[in-house]
C-alpha positions as CSV (number, residue, x, y, z in Angstrom):
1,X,10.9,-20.7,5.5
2,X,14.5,-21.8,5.0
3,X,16.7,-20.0,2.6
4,X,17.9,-23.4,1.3
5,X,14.8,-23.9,-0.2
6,X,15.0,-25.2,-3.9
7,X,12.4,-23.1,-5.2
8,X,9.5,-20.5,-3.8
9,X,5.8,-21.0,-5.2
10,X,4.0,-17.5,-4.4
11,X,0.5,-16.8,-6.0
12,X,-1.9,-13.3,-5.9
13,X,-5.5,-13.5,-5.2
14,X,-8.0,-11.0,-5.6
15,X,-10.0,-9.5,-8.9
16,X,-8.3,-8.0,-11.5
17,X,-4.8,-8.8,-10.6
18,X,-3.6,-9.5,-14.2
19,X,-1.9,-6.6,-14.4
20,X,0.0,-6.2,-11.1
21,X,3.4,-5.4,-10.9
22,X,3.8,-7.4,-7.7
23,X,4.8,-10.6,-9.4
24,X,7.5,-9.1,-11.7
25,X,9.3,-7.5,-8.6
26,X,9.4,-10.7,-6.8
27,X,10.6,-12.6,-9.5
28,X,13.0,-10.1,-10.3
29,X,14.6,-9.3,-6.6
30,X,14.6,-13.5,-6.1
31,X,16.2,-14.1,-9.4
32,X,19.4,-11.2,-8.5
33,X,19.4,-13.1,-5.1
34,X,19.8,-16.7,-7.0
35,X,16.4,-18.2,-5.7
36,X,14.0,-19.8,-8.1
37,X,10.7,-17.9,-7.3
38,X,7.6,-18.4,-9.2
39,X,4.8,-15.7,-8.9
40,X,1.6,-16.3,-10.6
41,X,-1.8,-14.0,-10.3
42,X,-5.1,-16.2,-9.5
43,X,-7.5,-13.9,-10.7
44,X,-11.2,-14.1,-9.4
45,X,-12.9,-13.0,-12.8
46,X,-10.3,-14.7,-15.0
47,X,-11.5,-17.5,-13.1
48,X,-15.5,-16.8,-12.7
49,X,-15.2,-17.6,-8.9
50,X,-16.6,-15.1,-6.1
51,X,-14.6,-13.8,-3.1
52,X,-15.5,-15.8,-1.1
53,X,-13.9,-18.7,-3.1
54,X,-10.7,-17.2,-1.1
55,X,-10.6,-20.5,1.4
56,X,-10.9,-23.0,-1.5
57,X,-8.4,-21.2,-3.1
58,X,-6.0,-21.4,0.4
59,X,-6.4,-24.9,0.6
60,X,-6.1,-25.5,-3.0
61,X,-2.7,-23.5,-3.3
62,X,-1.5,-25.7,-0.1
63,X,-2.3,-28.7,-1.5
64,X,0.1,-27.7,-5.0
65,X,2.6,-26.7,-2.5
66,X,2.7,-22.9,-2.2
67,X,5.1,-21.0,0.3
68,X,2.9,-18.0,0.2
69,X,-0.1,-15.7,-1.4
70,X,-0.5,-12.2,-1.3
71,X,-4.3,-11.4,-1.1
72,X,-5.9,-8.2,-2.6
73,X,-9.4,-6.8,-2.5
74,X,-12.0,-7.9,-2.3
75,X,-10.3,-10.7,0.1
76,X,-8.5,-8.9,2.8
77,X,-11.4,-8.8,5.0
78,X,-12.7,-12.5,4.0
79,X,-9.5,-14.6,4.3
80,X,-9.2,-13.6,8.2
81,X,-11.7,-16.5,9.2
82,X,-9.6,-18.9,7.0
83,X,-6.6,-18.6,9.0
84,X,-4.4,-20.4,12.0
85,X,-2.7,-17.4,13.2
86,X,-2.9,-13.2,12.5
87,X,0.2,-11.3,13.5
88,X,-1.0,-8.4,16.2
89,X,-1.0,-5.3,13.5
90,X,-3.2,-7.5,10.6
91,X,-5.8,-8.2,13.6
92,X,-5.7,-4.7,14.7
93,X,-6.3,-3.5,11.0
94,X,-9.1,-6.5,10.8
95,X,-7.2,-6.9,7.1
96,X,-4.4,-9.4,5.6
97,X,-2.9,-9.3,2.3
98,X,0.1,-11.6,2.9
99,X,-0.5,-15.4,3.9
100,X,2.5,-17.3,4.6
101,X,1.7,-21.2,4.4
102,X,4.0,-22.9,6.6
103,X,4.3,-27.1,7.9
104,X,-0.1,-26.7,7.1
105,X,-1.0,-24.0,8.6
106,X,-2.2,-20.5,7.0
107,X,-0.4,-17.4,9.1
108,X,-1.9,-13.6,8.3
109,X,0.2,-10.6,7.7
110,X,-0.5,-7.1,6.6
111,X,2.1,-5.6,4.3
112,X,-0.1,-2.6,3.2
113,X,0.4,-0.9,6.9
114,X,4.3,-1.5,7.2
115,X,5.1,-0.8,3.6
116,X,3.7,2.8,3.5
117,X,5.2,3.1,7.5
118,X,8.8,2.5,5.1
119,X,8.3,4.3,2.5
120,X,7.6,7.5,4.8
121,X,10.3,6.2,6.9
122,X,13.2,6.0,3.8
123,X,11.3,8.5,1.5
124,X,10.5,11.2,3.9
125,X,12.9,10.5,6.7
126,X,12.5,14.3,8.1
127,X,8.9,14.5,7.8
128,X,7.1,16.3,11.0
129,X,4.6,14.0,12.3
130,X,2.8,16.6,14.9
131,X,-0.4,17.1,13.0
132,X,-1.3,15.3,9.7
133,X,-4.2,15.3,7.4
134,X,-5.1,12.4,5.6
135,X,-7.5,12.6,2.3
136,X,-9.6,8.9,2.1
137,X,-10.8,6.5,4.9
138,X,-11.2,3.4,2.5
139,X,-9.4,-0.1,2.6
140,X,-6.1,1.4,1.8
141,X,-6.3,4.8,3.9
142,X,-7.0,2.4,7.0
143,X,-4.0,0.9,6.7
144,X,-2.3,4.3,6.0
145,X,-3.9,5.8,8.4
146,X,-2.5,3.1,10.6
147,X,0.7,3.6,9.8
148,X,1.0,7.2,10.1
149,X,-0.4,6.5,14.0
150,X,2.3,3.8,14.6
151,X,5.0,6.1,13.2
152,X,4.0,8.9,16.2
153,X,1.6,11.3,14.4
154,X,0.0,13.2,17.2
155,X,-2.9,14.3,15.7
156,X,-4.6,12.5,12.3
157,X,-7.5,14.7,10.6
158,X,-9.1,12.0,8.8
159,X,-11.1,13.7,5.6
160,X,-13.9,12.1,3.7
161,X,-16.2,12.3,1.3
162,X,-18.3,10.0,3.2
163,X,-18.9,11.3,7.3
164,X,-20.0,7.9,7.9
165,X,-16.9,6.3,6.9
166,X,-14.8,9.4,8.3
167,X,-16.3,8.8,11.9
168,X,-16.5,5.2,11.7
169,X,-12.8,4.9,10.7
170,X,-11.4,7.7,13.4
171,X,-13.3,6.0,16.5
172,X,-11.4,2.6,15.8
173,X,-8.5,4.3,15.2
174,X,-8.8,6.3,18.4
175,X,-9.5,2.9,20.2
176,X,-6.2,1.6,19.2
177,X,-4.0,4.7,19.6
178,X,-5.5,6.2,22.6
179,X,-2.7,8.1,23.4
180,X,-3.1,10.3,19.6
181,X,-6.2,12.2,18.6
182,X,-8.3,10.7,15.4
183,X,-10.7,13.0,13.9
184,X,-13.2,12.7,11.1
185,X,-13.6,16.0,8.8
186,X,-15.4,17.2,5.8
187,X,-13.7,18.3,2.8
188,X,-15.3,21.5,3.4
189,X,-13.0,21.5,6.4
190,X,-9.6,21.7,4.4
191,X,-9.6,25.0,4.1
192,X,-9.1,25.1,8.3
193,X,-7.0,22.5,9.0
194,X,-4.4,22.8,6.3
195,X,-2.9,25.9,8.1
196,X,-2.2,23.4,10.7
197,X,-1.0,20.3,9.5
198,X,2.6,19.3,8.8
199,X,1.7,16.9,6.3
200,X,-0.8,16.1,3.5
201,X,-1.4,11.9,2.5
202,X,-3.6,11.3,-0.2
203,X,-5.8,8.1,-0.2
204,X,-8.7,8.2,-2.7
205,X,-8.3,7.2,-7.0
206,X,-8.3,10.7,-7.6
207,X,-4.8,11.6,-9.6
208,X,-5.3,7.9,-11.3
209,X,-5.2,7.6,-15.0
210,X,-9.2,7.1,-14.8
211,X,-9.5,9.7,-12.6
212,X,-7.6,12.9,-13.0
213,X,-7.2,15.5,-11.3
214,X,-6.4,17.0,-7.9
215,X,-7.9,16.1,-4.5
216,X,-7.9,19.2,-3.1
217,X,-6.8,23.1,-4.0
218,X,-3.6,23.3,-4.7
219,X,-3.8,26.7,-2.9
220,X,-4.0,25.0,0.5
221,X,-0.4,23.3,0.4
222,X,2.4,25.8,1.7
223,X,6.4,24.7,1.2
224,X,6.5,24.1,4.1
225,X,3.7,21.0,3.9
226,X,5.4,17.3,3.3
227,X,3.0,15.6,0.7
228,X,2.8,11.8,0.2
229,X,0.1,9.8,-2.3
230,X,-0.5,6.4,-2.5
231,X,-1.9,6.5,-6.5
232,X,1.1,4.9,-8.4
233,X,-0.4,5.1,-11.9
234,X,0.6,7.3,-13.2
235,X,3.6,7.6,-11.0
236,X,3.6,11.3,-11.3
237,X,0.2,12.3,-10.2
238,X,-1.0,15.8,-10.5
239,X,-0.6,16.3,-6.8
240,X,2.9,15.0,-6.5
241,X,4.1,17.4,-9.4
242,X,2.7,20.5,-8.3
243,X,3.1,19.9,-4.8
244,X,6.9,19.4,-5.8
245,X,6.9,22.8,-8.1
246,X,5.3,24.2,-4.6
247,X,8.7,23.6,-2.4
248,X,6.8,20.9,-0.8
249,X,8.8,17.2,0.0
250,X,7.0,14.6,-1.9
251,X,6.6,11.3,-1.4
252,X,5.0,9.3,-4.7
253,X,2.7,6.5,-4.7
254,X,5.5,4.0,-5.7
255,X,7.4,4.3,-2.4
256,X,4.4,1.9,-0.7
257,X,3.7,-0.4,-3.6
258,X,7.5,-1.1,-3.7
259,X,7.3,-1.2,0.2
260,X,4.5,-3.8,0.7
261,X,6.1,-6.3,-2.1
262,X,9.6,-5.7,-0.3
263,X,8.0,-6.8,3.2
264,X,6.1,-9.7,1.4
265,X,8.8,-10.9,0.0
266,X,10.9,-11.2,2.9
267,X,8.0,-12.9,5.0
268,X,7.5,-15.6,2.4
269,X,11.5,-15.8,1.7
270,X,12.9,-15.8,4.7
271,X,15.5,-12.7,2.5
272,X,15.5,-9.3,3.0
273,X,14.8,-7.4,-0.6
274,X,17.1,-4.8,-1.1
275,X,14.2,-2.2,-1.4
276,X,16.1,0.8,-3.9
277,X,16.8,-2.1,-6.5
278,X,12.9,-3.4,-6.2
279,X,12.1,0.8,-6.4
280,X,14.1,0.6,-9.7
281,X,12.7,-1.8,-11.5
282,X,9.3,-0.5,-10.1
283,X,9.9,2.6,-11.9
284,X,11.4,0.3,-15.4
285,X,8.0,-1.3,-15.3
286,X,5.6,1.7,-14.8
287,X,8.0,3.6,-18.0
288,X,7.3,0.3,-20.2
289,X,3.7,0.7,-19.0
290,X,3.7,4.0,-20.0
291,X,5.6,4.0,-23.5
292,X,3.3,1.2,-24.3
293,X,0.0,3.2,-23.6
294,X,1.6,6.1,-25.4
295,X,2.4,8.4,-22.2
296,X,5.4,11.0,-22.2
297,X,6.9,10.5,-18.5
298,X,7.6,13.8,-17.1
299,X,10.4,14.6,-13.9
300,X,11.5,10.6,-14.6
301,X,14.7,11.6,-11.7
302,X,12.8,13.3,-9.8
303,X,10.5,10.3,-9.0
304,X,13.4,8.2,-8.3
C-alpha cells in the first residue's frame, strides 16, 4: 500500500487473542513513524464463531475497509483456500498468518518463518548452522524448522514427543530442502546427538508460565552450544537462563515474536519497522505484564 495513506485498519484473527502484544507494537512503531494505525483483535471465542468463520471474517473486514489481518491458530491452515494469491515460502509451509487486502483481493504471507530466520540472523549473527537440533514439530516448529533450513543448516534433528509428527514433519521438510538432511528423533535420542549439534531451538510450551520447567537435561548443553527458544512468556525461560549461566549464546523467545510483528508491519505498511525500538517496547510490555501478575524479572539487560 502507499505510504500516503491517511490511516491503516489492521485486525488479528484467531482464539484467544485478547491478550496479544501484537497490536500494541504496531500501534506503537506506526504512531513514532506518524501513521494513524488502528489494530484491533477479532477473537473467535469473544465472538462464539468457529474457525472456520475465518472467510466470513476476510470478507467482512474487506468490506469495513481493512489494509491487513494477521491470522493465528487455529486459522493458519484454513484461511489458505480463502485467498487470491500465497507468496512461495507461505505455500511451501502450507500456513499464513499475515493477509494483506489489497484493490479486492486477499494475498497470503507467512511472517512466523521469516521473523524467527531475523531474529537468529540479528540475535545470533555468529551462530554455526552445520548441525542443529530442534525440540517440537508442531505449527510453530514447522515454521522454525523452516527457517533454520532456509538460513543453511546442514543437518536438522527434528525431536519429538510424538514419532508420527517427527517423521511426518522431517519427510516434507526433506522434500523441500533436498540438498540438507531432515531427521526425526526421539527424546531418548538427545543424549546422542547433542555431542553433535551446534545449536539447540526449543519449540514446545515447556518453559511457559503454565508449563515450567526444562525441555531437556541441562547436562546435555556444552558452552560451546548456541541456544534459541521461541516461549516469550516469561521472557526468561528456565532454558534461556541456565543455558546463559552455561557459556552458551542465547537467543530468547522475544527475538521472533518482535520479528514476525516487524515483517507484518512492513507488508501491510508499505514501512520498514525499526526492529530494536519494536524489541524495546516488547520487553516494556512483557515487564508491565509481569509487575502486574506479581513476577520479579530476573537478568532484565541481559534479555535486551
Amino acid at each position: 500500500m502507499s505510504n500516503r495513506a491517511e490511516s491503516v485498519l489492521v485486525g488479528l484473527i484467531g482464539e484467544g487473542v485478547m491478550p496479544s502484544l501484537t497490536p500494541p507494537m504496531h500501534e506503537r512503531e506506526a504512531d513514532v513513524q506518524g501513521l494513524r494505525l488502528l489494530y484491533r483483535p477479532i477473537d473467535l471465542l469473544e465472538l462464539a464463531l468457529p474457525a472456520t468463520a475465518v472467510g466470513d471474517l476476510l470478507t467482512a473486514a474487506q468490506r469495513m475497509g481493512f489494509n491487513g489481518l494477521n491470522i493465528t491458530h487455529p486459522c493458519k491452515q484454513l484461511v489458505l483456500e480463502h485467498l487470491d494469491e500465497i507468496s512461495d515460502d507461505a505455500r511451501r509451509l502450507g500456513a499464513v498468518n499475515t493477509v494483506l487486502i489489497q484493490d479486492g483481493r486477499f494475498i497470503g504471507h507467512n511472517t512466523d518463518f521469516s521473523g524467527f530466520g531475523a531474529a537468529l540472523a540479528t540475535g545470533l549473527p555468529d551462530a554455526k548452522l552445520d548441525r542443529v537440533v530442534q525440540l517440537g514439530a508442531g505449527g510453530a516448529g514447522s515454521a522454525v524448522a523452516y527457517a533454520l533450513l532456509k538460513a543453511g543448516v546442514s543437518a536438522l534433528d527434528l525431536v519429538d514427543m510424538d514419532p508420527a509428527r517427527a517423521a511426518e514433519r522431517a519427510s516434507e521438510l526433506a522434500e523441500l530442502f533436498p540438498e540438507a538432511t531432515v531427521t526425526p528423533r526421539s527424546t531418548n535420542e538427545l543424549s546422542q546427538i547433542m555431542p553433535l549439534a551446534d545449536g539447540l531451538v526449543h519449540c514446545t510450551p515447556i518453559g511457559m508460565a503454565a508449563h515450567p520447567g526444562l525441555p531437556l537435561d541441562i547436562e546435555l548443553l556444552e558452552p560451546r552450544h548456541w541456544v534459541a527458544d521461541i516461549v516469550y512468556r516469561p521472557i526468561e525461560t528456565q532454558l534461556v537462563r541456565e543455558a546463559r549461566a552455561k557459556g552458551c549464546d542465547v537467543l530468547d523467545g522475544g527475538r521472533m515474536a518482535v520479528g514476525q510483528a516487524a515483517d507484518a508491519f512492513q507488508l501491510i505498511t508499505g514501512r520498514e519497522a525499526n526492529r530494536e525500538r519494536m524489541r524495546a517496547h516488547f520487553l516494556e510490555l512483557i515487564a508491565v505484564e509481569d509487575a502486574a501478575a506479581g513476577l520479579v524479572p530476573e537478568l532484565t539487560k541481559a534479555a535486551h
